[in-house]
C-alpha positions in Angstrom: 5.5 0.8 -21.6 8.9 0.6 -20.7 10.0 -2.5 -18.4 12.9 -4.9 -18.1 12.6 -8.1 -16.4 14.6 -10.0 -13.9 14.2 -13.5 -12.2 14.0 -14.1 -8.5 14.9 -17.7 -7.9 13.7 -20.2 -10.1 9.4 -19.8 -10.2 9.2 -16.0 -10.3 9.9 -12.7 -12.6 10.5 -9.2 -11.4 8.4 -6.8 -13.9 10.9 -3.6 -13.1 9.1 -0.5 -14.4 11.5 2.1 -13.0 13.7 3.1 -10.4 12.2 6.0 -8.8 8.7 6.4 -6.9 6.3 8.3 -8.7 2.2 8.4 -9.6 3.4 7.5 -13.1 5.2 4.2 -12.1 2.4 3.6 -9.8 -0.1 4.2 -12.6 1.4 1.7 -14.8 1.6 -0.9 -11.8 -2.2 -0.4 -10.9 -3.0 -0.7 -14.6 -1.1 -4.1 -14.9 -2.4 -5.7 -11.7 -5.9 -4.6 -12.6 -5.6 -6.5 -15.7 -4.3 -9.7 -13.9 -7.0 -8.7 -11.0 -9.4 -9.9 -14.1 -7.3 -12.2 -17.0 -4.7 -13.4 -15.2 -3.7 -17.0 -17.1 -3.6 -20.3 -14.9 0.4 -20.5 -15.0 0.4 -17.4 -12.5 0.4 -18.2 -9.0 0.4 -14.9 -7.4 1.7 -11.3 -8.3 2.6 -8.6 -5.6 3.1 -5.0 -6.5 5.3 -2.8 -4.7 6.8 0.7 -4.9 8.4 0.0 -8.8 8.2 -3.6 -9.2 5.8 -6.4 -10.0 7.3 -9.9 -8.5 5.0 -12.4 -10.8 4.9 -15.9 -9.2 4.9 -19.1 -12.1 4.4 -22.8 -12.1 6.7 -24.1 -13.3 6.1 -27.7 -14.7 3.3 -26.0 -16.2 5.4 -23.7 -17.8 7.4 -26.5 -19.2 4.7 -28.4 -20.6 3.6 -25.7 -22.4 6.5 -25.1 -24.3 6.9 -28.8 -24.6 10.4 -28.3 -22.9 12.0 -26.5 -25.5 13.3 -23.2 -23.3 13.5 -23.1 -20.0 10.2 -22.0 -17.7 12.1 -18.2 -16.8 12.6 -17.9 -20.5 9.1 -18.9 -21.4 7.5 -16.9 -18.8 9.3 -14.0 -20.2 8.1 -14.4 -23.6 4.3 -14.9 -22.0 5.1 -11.4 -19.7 5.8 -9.7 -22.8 3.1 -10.8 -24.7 0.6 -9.9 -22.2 2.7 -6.5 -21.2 2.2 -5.3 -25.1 -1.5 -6.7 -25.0 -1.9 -4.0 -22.1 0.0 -1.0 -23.3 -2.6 1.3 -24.3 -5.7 0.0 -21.8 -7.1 2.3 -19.8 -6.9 1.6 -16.0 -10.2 1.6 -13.9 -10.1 4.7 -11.8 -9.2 3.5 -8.6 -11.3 3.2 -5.2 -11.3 5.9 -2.9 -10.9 5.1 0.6 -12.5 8.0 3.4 -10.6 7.5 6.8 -11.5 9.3 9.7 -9.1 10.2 12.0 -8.8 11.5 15.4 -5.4 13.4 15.7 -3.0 13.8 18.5 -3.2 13.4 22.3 -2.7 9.5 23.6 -3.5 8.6 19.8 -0.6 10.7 18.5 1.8 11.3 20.8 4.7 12.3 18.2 2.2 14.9 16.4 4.1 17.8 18.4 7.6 16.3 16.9 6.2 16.7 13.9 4.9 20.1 14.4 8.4 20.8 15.6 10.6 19.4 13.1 8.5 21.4 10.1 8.5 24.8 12.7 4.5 24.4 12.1 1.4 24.1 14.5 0.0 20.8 15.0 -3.3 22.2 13.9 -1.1 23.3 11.0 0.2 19.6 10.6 -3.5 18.0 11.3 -4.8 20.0 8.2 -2.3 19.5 6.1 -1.9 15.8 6.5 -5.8 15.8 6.0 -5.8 17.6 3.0 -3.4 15.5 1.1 -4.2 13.7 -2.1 -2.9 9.9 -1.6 -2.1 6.8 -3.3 -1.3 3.1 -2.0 2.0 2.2 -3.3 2.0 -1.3 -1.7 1.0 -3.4 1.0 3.7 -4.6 3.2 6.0 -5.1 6.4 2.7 -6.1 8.4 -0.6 -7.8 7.2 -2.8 -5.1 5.6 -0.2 -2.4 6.2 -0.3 0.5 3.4 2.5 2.6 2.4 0.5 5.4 1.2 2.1 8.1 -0.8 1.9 11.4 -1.6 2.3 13.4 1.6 3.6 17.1 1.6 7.1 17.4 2.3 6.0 20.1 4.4 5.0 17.3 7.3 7.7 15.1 6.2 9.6 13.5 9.5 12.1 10.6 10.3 11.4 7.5 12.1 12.3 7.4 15.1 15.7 6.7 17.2 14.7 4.4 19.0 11.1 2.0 17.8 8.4 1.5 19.8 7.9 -1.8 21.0 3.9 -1.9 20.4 1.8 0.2 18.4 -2.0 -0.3 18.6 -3.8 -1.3 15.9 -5.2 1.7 13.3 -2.5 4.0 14.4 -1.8 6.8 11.7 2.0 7.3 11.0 4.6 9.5 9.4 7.9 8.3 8.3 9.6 10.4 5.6 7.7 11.3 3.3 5.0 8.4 3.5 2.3 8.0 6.0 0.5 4.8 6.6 -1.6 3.0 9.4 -0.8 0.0 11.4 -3.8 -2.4 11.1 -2.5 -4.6 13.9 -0.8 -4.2 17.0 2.9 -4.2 16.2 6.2 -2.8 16.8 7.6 -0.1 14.9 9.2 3.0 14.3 7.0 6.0 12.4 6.1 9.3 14.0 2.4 8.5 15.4 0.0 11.4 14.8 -3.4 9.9 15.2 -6.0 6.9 15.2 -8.5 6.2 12.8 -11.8 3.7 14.8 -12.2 2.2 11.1 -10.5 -1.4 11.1 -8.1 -1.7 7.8 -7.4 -6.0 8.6 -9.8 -8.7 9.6 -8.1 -11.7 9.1 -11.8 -13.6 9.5 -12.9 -11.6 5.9 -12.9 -13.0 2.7 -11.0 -10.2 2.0 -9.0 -9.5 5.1 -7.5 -6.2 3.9 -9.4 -2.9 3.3 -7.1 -0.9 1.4 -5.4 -2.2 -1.8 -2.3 -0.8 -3.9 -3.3 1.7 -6.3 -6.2 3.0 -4.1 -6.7 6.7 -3.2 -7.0 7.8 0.0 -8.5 10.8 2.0 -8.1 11.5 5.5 -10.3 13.7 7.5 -10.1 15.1 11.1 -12.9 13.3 14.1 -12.8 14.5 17.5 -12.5 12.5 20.6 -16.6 11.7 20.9 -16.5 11.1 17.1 -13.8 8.6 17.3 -15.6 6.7 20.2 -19.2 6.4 18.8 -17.3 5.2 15.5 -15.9 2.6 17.0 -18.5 1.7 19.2 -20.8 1.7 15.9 -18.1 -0.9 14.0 -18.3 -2.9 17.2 -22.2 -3.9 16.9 -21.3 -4.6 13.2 -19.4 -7.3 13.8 -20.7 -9.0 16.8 
């Protein structure tokens, strides 16, 4: 596994695996973060994947006791990263969790769907298939609680973010922006081409585990209508009342 390693202040390391997007990076991220998911050793605090990078948190004064202050606790954590990095090389990763999201596309719930449609010279039942029939990953979780930047969209929906951002976005709106899509799990402002909703809830903040997508999941989409959408939601209401 290929890697270098940077620090970022003084109590964390920046596992670089790459400089380019792809499923292989991401594969190598997911298997690493699966591993800490289940082994990670008390000196980490916290790890965060993102789009080519895993930022790894460390205590420091533990660090230092541990080495009985003979390097300092970057260098030592570097030494323990590359230790457990070799460990790993040659594990399997887990197949990931596949996520099923329903969504109900265009009209008040996407009202940049046609922009879309526009921008690619396709229909928007043209866009509403293909968007549904993509095979997706979670990169990373980021820029609002819960929010997924999910890749693996065709370039043949791909679109810009807007001019101008909207100031409010309701919660579980499905977006476009480039080539990623992604759904706001709170109300929020922002600026991705909105195509659609999905009635399933992707934060509660009252959860032991607030967010329902995680980075290296796959996800599907699939087309509801209207009436779908609304005895959906109406159904996750009574489950959580």
């Amino acid at each position: 596994m290929e890697y270098t390693l940077q620090p970022l202040g003084d109590q964390a390391v920046i596992i670089e695996l790459g400089d380019e997007i792809s499923n292989d990076i991401q594969k190598k991220i997911h298997l690493v973060t699966a591993y800490l998911d289940a082994e990670a050793p008390s000196w980490i605090i916290e790890y965060i994947p993102a789009f080519t990078t895993i930022t790894i948190f460390y205590e420091p004064v533990m660090l230092a006791r541990l080495c009985n202050h003979q390097v300092l606790p970057y260098e030592y954590a570097c030494k323990l990263i590359d230790d457990l990095l070799k460990t790993i090389t040659g594990n399997k990763a887990a197949e990931p969790r596949v996520i099923k999201i329903p969504v109900c596309y265009g009209g008040e719930f996407g009202p940049d769907l046609e922009t879309v449609a526009k921008i690619n010279g396709l229909t928007t039942d043209e866009v509403i298939h293909i968007h549904a029939g993509g095979d997706y990953s979670v990169f990373m979780i980021g820029f609002a609680p819960g929010f997924p930047f999910i890749g693996g969209m065709s370039e043949s929906i791909a679109a810009p973010r807007r001019d101008t951002p909207r100031l409010k976005i309701p919660a579980r709106t499905v977006g476009i922006a480039g080539m990623q899509t992604g759904v706001y799990p709170i109300e929020t402002p922002g600026g991705w081409q909105l195509i659609g909703r999905t009635p399933i809830e992707l934060f509660r903040p009252d959860d032991e585990i607030p967010s329902l997508l995680h980075a290296g999941d796959k996800v599907q989409f699939f087309p509801i209508s209207l009436e779908e959408y609304k005895e959906w939601e109406n159904d996750n209401n009574d489950n959580h009342h």
